[in-house]
C-alpha positions in Angstrom: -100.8 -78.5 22.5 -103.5 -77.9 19.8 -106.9 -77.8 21.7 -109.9 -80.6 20.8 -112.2 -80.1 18.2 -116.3 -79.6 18.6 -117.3 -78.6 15.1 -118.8 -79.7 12.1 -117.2 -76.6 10.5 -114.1 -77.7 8.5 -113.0 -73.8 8.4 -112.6 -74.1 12.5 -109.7 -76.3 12.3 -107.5 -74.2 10.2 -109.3 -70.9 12.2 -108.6 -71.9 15.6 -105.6 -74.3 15.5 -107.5 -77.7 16.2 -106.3 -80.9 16.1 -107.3 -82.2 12.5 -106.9 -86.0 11.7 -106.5 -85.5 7.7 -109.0 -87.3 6.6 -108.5 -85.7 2.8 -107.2 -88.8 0.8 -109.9 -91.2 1.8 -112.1 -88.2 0.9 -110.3 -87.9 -3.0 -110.6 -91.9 -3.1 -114.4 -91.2 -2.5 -115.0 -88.5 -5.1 -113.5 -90.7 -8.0 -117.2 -91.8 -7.7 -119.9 -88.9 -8.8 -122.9 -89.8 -6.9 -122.6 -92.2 -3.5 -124.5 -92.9 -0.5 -122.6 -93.6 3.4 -124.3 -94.6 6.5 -122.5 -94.3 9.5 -124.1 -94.1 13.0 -124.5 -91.2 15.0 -121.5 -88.7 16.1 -119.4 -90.5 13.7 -118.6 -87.6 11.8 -120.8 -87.8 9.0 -121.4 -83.9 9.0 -117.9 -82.9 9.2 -117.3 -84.9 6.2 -119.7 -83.5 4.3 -118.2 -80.0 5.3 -115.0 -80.8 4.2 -116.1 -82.1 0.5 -118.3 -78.5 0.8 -115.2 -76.6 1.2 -112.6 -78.3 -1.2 -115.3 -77.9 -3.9 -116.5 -74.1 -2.7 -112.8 -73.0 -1.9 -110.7 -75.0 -3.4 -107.4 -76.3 -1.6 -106.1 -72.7 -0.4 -105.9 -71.8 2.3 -108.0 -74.1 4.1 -106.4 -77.5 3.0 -103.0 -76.7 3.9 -100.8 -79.3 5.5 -103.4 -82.0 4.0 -102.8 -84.8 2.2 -104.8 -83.4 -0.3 -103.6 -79.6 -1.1 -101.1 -80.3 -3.9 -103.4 -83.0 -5.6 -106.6 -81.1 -6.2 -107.1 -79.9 -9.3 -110.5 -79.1 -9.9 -112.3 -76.0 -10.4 -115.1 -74.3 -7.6 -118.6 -75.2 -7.6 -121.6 -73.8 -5.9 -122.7 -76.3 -3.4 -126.2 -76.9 -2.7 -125.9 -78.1 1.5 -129.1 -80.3 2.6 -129.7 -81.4 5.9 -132.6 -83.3 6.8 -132.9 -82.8 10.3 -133.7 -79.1 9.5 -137.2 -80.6 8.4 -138.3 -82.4 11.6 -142.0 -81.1 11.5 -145.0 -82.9 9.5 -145.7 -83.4 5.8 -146.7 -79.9 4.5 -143.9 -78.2 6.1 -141.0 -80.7 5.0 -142.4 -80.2 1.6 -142.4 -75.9 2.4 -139.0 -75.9 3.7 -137.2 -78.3 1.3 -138.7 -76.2 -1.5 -137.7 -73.0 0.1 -133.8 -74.3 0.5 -134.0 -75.1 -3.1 -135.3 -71.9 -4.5 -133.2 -69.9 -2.5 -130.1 -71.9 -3.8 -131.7 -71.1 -7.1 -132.1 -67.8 -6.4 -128.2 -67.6 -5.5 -127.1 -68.7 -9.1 -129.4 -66.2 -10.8 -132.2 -69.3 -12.0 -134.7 -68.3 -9.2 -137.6 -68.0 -12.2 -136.7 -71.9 -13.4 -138.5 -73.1 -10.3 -142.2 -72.4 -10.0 -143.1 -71.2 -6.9 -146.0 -73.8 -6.7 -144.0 -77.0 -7.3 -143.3 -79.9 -5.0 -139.3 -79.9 -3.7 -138.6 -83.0 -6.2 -140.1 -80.5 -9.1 -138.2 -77.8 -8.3 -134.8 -79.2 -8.1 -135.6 -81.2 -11.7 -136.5 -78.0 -13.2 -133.1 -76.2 -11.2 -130.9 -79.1 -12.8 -132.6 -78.6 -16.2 -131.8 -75.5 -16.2 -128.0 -75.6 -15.3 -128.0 -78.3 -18.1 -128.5 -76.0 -20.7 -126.6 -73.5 -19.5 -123.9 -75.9 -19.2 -123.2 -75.0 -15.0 -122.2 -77.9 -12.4 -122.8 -78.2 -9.0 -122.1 -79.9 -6.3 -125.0 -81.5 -3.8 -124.6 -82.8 -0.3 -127.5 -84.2 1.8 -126.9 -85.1 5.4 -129.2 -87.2 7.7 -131.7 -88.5 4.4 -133.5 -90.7 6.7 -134.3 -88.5 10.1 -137.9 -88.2 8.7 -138.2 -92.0 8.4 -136.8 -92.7 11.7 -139.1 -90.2 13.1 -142.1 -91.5 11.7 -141.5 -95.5 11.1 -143.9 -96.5 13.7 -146.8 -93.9 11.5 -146.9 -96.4 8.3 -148.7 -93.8 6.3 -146.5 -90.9 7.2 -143.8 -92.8 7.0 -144.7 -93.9 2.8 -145.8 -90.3 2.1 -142.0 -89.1 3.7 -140.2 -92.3 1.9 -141.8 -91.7 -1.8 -140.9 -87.8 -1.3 -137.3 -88.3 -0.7 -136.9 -91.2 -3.5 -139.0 -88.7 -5.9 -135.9 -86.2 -5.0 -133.2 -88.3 -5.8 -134.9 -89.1 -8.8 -134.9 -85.5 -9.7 -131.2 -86.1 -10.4 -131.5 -88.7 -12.9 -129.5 -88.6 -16.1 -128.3 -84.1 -15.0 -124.3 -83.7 -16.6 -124.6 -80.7 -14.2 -124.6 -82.7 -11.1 -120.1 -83.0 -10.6 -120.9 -84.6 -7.3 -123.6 -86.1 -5.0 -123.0 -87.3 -1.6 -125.9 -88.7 0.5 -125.7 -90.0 4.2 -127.7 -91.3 6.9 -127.6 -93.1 9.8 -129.7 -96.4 8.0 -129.0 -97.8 5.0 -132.3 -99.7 3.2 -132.4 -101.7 -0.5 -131.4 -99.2 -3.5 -134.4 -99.2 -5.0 -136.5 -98.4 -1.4 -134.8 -94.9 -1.5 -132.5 -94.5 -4.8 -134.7 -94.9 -7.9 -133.4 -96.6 -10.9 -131.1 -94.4 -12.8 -129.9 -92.1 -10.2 -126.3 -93.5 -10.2 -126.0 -93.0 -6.2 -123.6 -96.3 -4.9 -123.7 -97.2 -1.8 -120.0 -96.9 -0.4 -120.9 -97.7 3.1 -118.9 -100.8 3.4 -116.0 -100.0 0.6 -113.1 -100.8 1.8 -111.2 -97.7 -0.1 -112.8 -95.3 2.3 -114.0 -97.2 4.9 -112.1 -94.9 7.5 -113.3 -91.7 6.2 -115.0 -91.6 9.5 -113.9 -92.8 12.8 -110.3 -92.7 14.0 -107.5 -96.1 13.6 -104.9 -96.2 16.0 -102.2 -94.6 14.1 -104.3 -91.7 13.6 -105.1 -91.5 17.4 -101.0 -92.1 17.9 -99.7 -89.7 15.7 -102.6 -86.4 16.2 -102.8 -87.0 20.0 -99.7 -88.1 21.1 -99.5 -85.0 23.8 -102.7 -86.2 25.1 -101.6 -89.4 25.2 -98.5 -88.5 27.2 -100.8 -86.2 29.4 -103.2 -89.0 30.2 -100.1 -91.5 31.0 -99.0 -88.9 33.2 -102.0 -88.1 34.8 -102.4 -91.7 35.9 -98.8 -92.6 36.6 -98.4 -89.3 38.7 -95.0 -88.5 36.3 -93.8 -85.8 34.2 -95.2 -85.9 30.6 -91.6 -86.2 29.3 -90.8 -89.1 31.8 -93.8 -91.3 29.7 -92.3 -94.0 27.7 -93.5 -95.7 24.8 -94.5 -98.9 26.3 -96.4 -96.4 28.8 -98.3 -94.8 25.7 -99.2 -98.2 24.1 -100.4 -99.4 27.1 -103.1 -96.4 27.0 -103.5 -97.2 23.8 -104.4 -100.7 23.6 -106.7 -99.8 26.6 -108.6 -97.0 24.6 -109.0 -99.9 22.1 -110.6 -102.0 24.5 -113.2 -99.2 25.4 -114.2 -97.3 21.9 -112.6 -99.9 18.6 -114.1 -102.3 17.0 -116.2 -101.0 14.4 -116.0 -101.7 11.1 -117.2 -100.3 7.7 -115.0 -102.3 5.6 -116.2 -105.4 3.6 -113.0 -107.1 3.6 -113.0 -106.6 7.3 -109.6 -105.2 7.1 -110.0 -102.2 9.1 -110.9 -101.2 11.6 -111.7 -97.5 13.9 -112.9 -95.8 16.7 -115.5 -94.2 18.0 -114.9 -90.3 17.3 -116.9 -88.6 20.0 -116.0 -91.0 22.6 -111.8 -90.4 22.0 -112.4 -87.0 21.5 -114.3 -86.7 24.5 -112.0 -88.6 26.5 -109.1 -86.8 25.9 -111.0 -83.2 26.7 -111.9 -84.6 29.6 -108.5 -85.7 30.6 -107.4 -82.1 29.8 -109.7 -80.1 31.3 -110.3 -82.1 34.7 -107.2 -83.5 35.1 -108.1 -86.6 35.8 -108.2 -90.3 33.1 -111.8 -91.9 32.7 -112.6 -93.9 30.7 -116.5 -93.8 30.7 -119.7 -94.1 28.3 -119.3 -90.9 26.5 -120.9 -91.9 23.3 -123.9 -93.1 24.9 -124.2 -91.3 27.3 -124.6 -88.3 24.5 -127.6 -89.5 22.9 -128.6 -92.8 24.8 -130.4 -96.3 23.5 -133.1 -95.3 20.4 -136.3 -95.7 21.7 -136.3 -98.2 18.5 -133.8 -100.5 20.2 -135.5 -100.3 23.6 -138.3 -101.9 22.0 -135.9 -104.4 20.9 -134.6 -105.4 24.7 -137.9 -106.1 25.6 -138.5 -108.6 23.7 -135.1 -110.2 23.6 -133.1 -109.9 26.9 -132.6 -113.5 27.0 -130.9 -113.6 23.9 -128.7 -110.5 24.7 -128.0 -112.5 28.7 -127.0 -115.4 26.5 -125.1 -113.9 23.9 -121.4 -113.9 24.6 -120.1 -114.0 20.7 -121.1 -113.4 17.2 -124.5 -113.5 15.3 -124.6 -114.6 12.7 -127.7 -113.7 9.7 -128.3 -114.0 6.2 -126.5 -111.4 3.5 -130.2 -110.5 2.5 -131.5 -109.3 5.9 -128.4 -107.5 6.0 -127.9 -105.8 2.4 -131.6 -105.4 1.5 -133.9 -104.2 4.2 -136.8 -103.0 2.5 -138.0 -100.4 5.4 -137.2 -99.4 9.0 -140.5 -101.0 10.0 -139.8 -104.3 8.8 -135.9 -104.2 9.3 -134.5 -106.9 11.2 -133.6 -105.6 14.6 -130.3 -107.0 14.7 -129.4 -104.9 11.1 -131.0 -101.7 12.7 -128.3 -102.5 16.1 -125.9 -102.6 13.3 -126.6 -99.3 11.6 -127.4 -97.3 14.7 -123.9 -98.8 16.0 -125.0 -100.8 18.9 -123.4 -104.1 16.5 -120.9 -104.1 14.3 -119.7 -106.1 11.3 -117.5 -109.3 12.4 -116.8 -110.8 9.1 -116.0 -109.9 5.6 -119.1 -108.9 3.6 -120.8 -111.6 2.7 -119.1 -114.7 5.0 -120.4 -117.1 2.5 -124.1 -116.3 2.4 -124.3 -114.6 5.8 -122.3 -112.2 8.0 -121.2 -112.3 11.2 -122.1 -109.5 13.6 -121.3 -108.4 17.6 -121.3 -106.1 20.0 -118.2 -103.5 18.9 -116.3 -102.4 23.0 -116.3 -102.1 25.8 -118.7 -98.7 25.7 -121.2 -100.2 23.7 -121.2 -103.3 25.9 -121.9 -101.2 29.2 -124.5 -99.0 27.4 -126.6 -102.2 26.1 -126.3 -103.3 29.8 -127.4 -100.1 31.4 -130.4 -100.1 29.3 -130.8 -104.3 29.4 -131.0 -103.4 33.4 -133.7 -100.6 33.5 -135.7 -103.1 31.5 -135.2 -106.3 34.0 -135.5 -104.6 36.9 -138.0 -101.6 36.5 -138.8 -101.4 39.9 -135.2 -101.9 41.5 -133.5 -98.9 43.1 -130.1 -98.2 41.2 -129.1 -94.8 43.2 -125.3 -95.9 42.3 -124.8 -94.0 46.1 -126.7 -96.4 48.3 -126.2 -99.4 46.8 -122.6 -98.1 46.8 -123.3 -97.6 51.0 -125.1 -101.3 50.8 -122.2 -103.2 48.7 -119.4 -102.3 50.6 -120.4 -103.0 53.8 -123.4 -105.7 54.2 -122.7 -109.3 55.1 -122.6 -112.1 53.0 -126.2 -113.4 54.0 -127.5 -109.4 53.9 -126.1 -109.7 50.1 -128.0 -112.9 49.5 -131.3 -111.6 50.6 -130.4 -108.3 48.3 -130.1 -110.4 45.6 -132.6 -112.8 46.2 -135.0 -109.5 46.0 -133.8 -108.4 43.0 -134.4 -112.1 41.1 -137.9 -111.5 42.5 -138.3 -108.3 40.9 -137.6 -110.2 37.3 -140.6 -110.9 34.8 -141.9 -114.6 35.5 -141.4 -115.0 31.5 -137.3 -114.8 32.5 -137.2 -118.3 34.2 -138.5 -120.2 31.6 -134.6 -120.2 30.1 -132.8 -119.5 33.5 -129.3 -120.8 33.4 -126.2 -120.1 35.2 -124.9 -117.6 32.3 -128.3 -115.8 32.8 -128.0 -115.7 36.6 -124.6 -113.8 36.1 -125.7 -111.4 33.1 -128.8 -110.2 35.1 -126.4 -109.5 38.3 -124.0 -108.1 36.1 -126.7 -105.9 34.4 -127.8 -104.5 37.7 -124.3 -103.7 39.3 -123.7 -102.3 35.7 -126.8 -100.1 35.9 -126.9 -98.7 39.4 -123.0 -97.4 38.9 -121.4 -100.1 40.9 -117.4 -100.2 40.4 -117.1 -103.7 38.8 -114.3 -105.4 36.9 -113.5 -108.3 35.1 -110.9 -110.2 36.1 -111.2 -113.6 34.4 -112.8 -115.8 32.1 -113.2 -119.6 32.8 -113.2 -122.4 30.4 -116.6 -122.6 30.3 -116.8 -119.2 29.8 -117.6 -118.1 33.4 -116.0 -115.2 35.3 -117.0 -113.8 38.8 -118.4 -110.7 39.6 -115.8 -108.7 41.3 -116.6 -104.9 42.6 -113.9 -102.8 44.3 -114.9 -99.9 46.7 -112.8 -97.8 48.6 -111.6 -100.4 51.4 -113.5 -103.1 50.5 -112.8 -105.4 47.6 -116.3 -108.0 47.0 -116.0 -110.9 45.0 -119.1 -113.2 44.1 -119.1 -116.6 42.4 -122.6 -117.5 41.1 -123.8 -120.9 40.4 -127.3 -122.0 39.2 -129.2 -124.9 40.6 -132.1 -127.0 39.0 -133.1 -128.4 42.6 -132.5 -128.1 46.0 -130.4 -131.1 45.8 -127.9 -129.7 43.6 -127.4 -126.6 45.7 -124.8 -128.0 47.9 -122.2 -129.2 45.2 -122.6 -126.1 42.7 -121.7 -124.0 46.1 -118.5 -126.1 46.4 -117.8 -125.3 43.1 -118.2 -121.5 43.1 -116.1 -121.8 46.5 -113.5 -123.7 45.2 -113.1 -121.5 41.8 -112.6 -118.5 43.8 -109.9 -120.2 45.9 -108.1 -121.8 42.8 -108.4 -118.6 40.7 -107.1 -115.8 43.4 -110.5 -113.4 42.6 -109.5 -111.6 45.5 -105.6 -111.2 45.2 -105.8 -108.4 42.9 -104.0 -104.8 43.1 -104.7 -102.4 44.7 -104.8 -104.1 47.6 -107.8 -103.5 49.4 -108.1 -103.4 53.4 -111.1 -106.3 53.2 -111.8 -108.5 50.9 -115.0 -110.4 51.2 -115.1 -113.4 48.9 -118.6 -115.3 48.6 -120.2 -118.0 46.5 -123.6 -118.1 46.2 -126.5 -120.7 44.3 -129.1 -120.1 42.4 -132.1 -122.2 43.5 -134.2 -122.3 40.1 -136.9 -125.0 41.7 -140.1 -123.8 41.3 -141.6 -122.1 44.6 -137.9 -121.1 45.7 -135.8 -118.8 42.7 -133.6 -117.5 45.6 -130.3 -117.8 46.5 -130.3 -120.0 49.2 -127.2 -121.1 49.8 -123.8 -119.2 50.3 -120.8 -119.1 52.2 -117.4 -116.7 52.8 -114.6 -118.2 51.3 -111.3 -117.9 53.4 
């Protein structure tokens, strides 16, 4: 079994036998195109790419590209590559300008034109007067920048800095304007802004984030994920079935499958909306896991490597009741989403979108608008972890004591928890209290402090229970909201009565206790408690 992947080397995989999902024709579909820009958000395998279009261009197809899709179709010659990667210039102004230019010259100084760049120039300078000088000597390269934008994300809450960073990098791709030497150019980023914000008029970059052609050039479809990790499919089946990996059948491996679907598909890149793929890090993490502890979990791995931007925290705070609400698509116009002028000003929903917390629901355009949502399962969880550190800042979510609490308080001990926990929530929350709201901040709070919950239904009215299974206990709470006092004893009925009809309880594995209890919402002003509850039987 070939071992998993952590590189952004392309020369690894052939080096030390790792599992490779060829990725090589979407790659020659993108380089009929001389000069393009791709955003993808992070861990998405931006860099990787970018290594492999290094290496077919530096090495050619032997012997790295063997066994690829495309070793016996490339044809071209080598080119020196010039490799740029923002994030190596993370410090302010003066040294971004002082390191950039010292990546260029040295490049220069590599191909024998170290005297075409004068030593005082600004990084845009240099690499005109570098390109002008190939040009007449009638030498092509090939230029890759990765991570354009880490200097803008970095400084888009400095508005200053963040112009003086914005007009540097645009005077840089300008540099390229109109140069025959330049075979190839390939740009990416994490955000995407309007053309002309970044890519000056002239410079012949496209923007191929959304072309269907190579829309999985990053990410993973299922018959990728099928096909390169069918043993560690088989050894996760067996793992959780307790059989032999050759006992696993194929409805057995599908089974994992569609369930890895559930937790890490769902994004798409493709304006058609044809395609769709999965989160890299997350199935290559899970399946390293699985291998190395020997035991299936399917957890938060992409977020839980680099977490909620502290852009998109700032976003939460102002609109948690729109996120507790929102149980579908959102729609916007095709200008916020295709022209955003500047990370300051972007709409937050588009910088969700790019950073991967949203994904594209709809062909691009729908009409004049597209539709965009929340992409799995993972993504789900993570904007609820963070959604419940915001509402409840002062609530204790050690996942071991409320674990201890859960499992083994009564039903009026979980009342008053709960009760203290509403109380805990900004005054600005109940203004738009509902019964969905009720739900999403409980959920966001079991979510948050680790507690072992799962879905096991959805209502008509869109409604589902919150059910949370501990070691001998399983609980199940139906949550109703109340105007008034007077409506408390009916909507109690209801939540009882739901539970009966639906079974919440009568799940496997069976549990020793199960402790079924609905529960209202008093909303009256003076009260927001839950005042009335009762075990169903």
């Amino acid at each position: 079994m070939k071992d998993i992947a952590c590189t952004q080397s392309f020369r690894d995989f052939s080096r030390y036998n790792y599992i490779y999902v060829d990725k090589t024709r979407q790659i020659f579909r993108l380089l009929r195109n001389r000069r393009v820009f791709i955003s993808r958000p992070r861990r998405f395998g931006k860099s990787l790419m970018l290594d492999t279009i290094a290496t077919l261009f530096s090495e050619g197809a032997d012997p790295y590209f063997r066994g690829t899709w495309i070793h016996d179709r490339w044809t071209d010659r080598k080119y020196p590559v010039l490799r740029l990667n923002f994030l190596d210039y993370l410090g302010d102004f003066d040294e971004f300008r002082k390191l950039l230019f010292r990546d260029i010259a040295a490049f220069a100084g590599k191909l024998g034109l170290r005297e075409a760049v004068a030593g005082d120039s600004e990084p845009h300078e240099a690499l005109r007067d570098l390109l002008k000088a190939l040009d007449e000597r009638g030498v092509s390269i090939v230029i890759l920048i990765d991570e354009y934008d880490a200097l803008l994300t970095k400084n888009m809450n400095a508005p200053v800095l963040y112009e003086r960073f914005r007009a540097a990098i645009r005077a840089l791709f300008g540099a390229v304007r109109g140069r025959r030497c330049v075979r190839f150019l390939c740009v990416t980023g994490v955000t995407r802004l309007r053309e002309d914000s970044i890519f000056p008029g002239g410079s012949g970059i496209k923007d191929l984030s959304y072309y269907g052609p190579v829309s999985a050039i990053t990410g993973f479809d299922r018959d990728e994920i099928r096909k390169c990790y069918a043993d560690y499919i088989n050894l996760a089946v067996s793992l959780e079935k307790g059989i032999p990996e050759s006992a696993v059948s194929e409805e057995q491996r599908e089974e994992l499958l569609r369930r890895l679907a559930g937790e890490y598909d769902g994004y798409s890149f493709d304006a058609e909306y044809r395609h769709r793929v999965f989160s890299t890090w997350s199935v290559n993490t899970f399946f390293h896991e699985a291998a190395s502890r020997k035991k299936v979990i399917f957890s938060d791995y992409w977020y839980d490597n680099g977490g909620i931007p502290s852009i998109l925290a700032k976003y939460l705070e102002t609109h948690i009741i729109s996120l507790l609400e929102y149980s579908g698509d959102i729609e916007i116009s095709m200008d916020d989403f295709w022209n955003p002028a500047s990370l300051p000003d972007m709409r937050q929903e588009v910088l969700m979108c790019q950073t991967g917390y949203l994904t594209a629901r709809s062909r691009i355009p729908n009409g004049n608008s597209v539709r965009l949502g929340v992409p799995d399962g993972e993504v789900r969880r993570s904007l609820e972890k963070a959604l419940s550190l915001l509402v409840f800042p002062s609530a204790d979510f050690a996942a071991d004591e409320n674990e201890q609490f859960f499992s083994g308080a009564s039903a009026g001990e979980i009342a008053e928890r709960l009760s203290s926990l509403m109380c805990a929530i900004s005054h600005e929350i109940f203004h738009k209290m509902n019964e969905r709201t009720v739900h999403g901040l409980i959920h966001a709070f079991m979510i948050g402090a680790g507690q072992p919950e799962r879905t096991v239904a959805q209502g008509a009215s869109g409604r589902s229970d919150i059910v949370l299974d501990y070691r001998n206990r399983r609980l199940v709470l139906g949550l109703r909201y109340a105007e008034t006092e007077k409506e408390c004893p009916e909507r109690l009925c209801e939540a009882a009565e739901q539970i009966r009809e639906r079974r919440y309880g009568d799940l496997l594995p069976a549990k020793t206790e199960v402790l079924q209890i609905a529960l209202v919402f008093n909303g009256g002003e003076g009260v927001r408690q839950f005042t009335h509850y009762e075990t169903v039987v």
